[in-house]
C-alpha distance (Angstrom), angle and dihedral (degrees) to the residues before:
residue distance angle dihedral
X1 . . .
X2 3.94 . .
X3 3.44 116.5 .
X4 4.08 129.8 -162.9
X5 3.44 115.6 -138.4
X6 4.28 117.5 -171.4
X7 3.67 119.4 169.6
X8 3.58 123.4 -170.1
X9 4.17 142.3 -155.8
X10 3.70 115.7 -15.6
X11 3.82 92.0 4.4
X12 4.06 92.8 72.7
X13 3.70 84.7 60.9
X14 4.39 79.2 96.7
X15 3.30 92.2 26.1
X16 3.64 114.9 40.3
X17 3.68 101.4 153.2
X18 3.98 88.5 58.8
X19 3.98 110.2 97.0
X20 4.03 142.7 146.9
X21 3.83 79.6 -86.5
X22 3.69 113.0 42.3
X23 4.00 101.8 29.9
X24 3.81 120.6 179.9
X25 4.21 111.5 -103.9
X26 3.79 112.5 -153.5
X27 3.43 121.4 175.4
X28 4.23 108.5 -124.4
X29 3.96 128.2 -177.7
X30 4.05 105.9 -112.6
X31 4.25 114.9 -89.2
X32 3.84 81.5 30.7
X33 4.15 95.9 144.6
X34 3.18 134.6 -137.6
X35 4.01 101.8 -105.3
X36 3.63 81.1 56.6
X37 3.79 89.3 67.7
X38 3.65 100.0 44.1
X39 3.77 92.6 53.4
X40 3.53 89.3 46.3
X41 4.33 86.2 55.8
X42 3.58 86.6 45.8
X43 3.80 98.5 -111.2
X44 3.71 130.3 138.3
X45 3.58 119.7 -129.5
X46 4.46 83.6 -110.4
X47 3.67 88.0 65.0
X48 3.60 94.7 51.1
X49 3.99 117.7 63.2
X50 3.81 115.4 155.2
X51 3.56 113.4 32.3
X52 3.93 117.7 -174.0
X53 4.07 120.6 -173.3
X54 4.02 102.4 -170.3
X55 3.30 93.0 -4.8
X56 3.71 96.5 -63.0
X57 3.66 127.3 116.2
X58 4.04 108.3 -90.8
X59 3.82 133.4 -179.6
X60 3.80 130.6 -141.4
X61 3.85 94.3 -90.7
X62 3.49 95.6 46.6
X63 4.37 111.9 132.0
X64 3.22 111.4 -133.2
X65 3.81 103.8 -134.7
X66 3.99 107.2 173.8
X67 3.28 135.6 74.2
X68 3.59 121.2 -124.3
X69 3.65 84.6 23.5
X70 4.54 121.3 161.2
X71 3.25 123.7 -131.0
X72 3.84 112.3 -161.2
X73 4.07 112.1 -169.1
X74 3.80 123.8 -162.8
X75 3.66 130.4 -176.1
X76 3.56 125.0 -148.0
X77 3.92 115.8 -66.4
X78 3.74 132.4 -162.5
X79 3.56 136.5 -155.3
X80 3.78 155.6 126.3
């Protein structure tokens, strides 16, 4: 299965040619989750903070069921 991959703010700071436009397409077995991926982009689980698989609100252990599926990763983000 294909798999979408967009990371956004601090996280492109290892992948900076990743974006909302040019997302990075791995190929995953299906019920592959979602920790799986961020190990495999060599992220810990504190880097990552709101995770999103079609645009809906997913944890770490997520599966990841579809194919052609996005993954949208988002690192912590302060503010006021």
């Amino acid at each position: 299965m294909k798999l979408y991959v967009k990371v956004f703010a601090s996280l492109r700071q290892k992948y900076p040619d990743i974006n909302d436009f040019n997302p990075l397409i791995i190929d995953i077995e299906k019920g592959t989750k979602i920790i799986d991926i961020i190990e495999l982009l060599d992220f810990t689980t504190d880097e990552v903070h709101l995770i999103l698989l079609n645009g809906i609100k997913a944890s770490i252990d997520t599966s990841i069921e579809g194919d052609e599926s996005i993954l949208s990763l988002f690192p912590p983000i302060g503010g006021g």
